[in-house]
MARTOR-776431 format. One record per residue (C-alpha): chain; x negated, y negated, z; residue number from 1. Coordinates in nm, 3 decimals, m for minus. Layout:
N
[A,[X,Y,Z],NUM]
...
***
This chain:
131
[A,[0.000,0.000,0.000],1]
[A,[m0.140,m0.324,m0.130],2]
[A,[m0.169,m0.603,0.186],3]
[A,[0.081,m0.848,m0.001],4]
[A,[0.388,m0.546,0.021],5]
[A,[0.231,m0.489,0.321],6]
[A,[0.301,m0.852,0.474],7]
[A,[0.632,m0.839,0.252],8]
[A,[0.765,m0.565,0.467],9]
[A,[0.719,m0.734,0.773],10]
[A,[0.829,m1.036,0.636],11]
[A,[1.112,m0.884,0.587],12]
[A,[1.181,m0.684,0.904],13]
[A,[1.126,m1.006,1.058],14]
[A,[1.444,m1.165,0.871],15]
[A,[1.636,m0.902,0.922],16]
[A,[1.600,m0.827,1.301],17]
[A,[1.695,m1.186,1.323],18]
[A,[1.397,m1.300,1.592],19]
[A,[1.253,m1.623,1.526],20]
[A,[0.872,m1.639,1.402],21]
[A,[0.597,m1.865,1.576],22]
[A,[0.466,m2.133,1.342],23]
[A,[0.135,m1.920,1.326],24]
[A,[0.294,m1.587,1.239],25]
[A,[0.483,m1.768,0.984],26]
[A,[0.217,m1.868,0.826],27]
[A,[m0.013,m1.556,0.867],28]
[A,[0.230,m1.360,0.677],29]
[A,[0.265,m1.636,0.377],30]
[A,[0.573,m1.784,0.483],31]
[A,[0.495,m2.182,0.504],32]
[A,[0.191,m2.322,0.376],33]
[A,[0.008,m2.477,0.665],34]
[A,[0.148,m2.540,1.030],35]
[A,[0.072,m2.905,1.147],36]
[A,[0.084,m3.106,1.482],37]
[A,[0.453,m3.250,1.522],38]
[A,[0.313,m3.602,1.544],39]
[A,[0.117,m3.544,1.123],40]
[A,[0.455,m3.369,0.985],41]
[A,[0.605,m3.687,0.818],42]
[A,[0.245,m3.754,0.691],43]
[A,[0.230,m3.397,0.543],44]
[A,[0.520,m3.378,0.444],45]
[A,[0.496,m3.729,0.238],46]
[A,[0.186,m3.581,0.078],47]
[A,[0.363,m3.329,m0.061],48]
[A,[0.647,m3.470,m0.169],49]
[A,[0.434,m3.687,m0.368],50]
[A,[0.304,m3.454,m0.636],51]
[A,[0.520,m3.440,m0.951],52]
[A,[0.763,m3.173,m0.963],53]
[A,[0.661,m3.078,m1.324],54]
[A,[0.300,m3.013,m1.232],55]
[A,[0.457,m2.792,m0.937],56]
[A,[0.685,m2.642,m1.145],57]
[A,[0.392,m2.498,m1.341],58]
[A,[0.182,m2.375,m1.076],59]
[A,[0.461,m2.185,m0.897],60]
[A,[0.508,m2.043,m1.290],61]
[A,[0.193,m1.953,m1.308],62]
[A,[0.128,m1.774,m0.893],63]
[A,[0.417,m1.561,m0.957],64]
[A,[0.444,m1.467,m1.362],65]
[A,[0.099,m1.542,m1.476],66]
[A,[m0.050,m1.335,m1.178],67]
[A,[0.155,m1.020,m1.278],68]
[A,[0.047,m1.007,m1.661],69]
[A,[m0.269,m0.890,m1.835],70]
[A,[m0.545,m1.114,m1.842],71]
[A,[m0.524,m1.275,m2.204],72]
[A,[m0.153,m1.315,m2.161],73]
[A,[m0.220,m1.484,m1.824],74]
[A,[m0.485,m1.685,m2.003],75]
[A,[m0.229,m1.794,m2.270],76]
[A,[0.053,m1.894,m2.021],77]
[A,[m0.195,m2.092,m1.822],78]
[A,[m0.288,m2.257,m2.155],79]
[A,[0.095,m2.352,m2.274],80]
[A,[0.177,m2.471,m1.893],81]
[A,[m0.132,m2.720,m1.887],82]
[A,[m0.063,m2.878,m2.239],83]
[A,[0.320,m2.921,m2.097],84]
[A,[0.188,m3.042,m1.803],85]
[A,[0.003,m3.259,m1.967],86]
[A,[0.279,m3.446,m2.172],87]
[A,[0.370,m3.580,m1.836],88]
[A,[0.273,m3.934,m1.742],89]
[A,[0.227,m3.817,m1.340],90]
[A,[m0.021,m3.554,m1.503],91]
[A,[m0.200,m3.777,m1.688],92]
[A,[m0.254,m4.064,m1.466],93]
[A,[m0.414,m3.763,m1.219],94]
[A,[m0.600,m3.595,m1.503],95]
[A,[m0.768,m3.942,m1.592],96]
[A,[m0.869,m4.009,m1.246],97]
[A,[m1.024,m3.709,m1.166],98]
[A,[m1.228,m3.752,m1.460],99]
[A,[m1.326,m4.125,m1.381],100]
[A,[m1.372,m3.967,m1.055],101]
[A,[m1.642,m3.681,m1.164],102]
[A,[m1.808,m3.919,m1.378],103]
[A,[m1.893,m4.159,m1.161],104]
[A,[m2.075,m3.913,m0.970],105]
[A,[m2.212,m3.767,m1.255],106]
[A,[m2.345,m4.071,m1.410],107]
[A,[m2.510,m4.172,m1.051],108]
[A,[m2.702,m3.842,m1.169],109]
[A,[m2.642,m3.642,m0.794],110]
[A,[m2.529,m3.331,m0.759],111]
[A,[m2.181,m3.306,m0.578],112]
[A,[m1.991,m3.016,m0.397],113]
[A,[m1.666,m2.936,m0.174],114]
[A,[m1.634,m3.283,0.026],115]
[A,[m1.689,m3.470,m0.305],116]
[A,[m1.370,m3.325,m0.385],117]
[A,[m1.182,m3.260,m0.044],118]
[A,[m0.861,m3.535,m0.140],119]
[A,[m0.834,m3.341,m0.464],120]
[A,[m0.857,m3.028,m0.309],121]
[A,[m0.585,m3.152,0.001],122]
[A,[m0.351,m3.362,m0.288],123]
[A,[m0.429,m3.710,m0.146],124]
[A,[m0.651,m3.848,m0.431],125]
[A,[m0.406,m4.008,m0.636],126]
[A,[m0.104,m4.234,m0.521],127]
[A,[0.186,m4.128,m0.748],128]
[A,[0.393,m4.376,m0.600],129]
[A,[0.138,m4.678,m0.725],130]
[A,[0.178,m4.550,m1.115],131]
***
């Protein structure tokens, strides 16, 4: 038994005997994302809400039908769901500033890693709300 049917079984004991999940079981077995201190919800929550629904759309398209085909196909449905994704002004506004972002680094001529990129990697990089 793979560990994702695995966690999917308990998962789904869990709903059914009807008792209530800590935040950190919750998310051990995939069920929320991330548990956060009461007092950064809102904040989290905002940052979420902020990325463009297309561009989430595609990536929730991609986890669960792209993960489940053979590799080209994956390959090919990743391809189609960027160039959608890409038709979308949100998209491109984030596309172009990760770009301006990368090359100003690059241009400086230093080599860059993880914390270079830690607000692309957590979603806060780019205000949608500022477009």
């Amino acid at each position: 038994m793979s560990l994702r049917s695995g966690l999917r079984r308990v998962a789904q004991r869990r709903c059914g005997d009807g008792r209530l999940l800590s935040p950190q079981q919750a998310q051990e077995l995939g069920q929320v994302n991330q548990v956060v201190a009461a007092e950064r919800l809102m904040e989290e929550a905002l940052v979420l809400a902020r990325r463009p629904a297309n561009a989430v759309r595609a990536i929730k398209h991609l986890v669960y039908q792209g993960a489940s085909l053979p590799f080209q196909q994956g390959m090919a449905l990743e391809k189609a769901e960027f160039l959608s994704a890409a038709t979308q002004g949100a998209t491109r506004h984030a596309m172009l500033a990760y770009a301006d972002h990368v090359g100003h680094i690059v241009r400086f001529g230093r080599e860059f890693g993880v914390d270079d990129l830690r607000h692309w990697m957590d979603g806060t990089a780019v205000d949608f709300d500022t477009r």
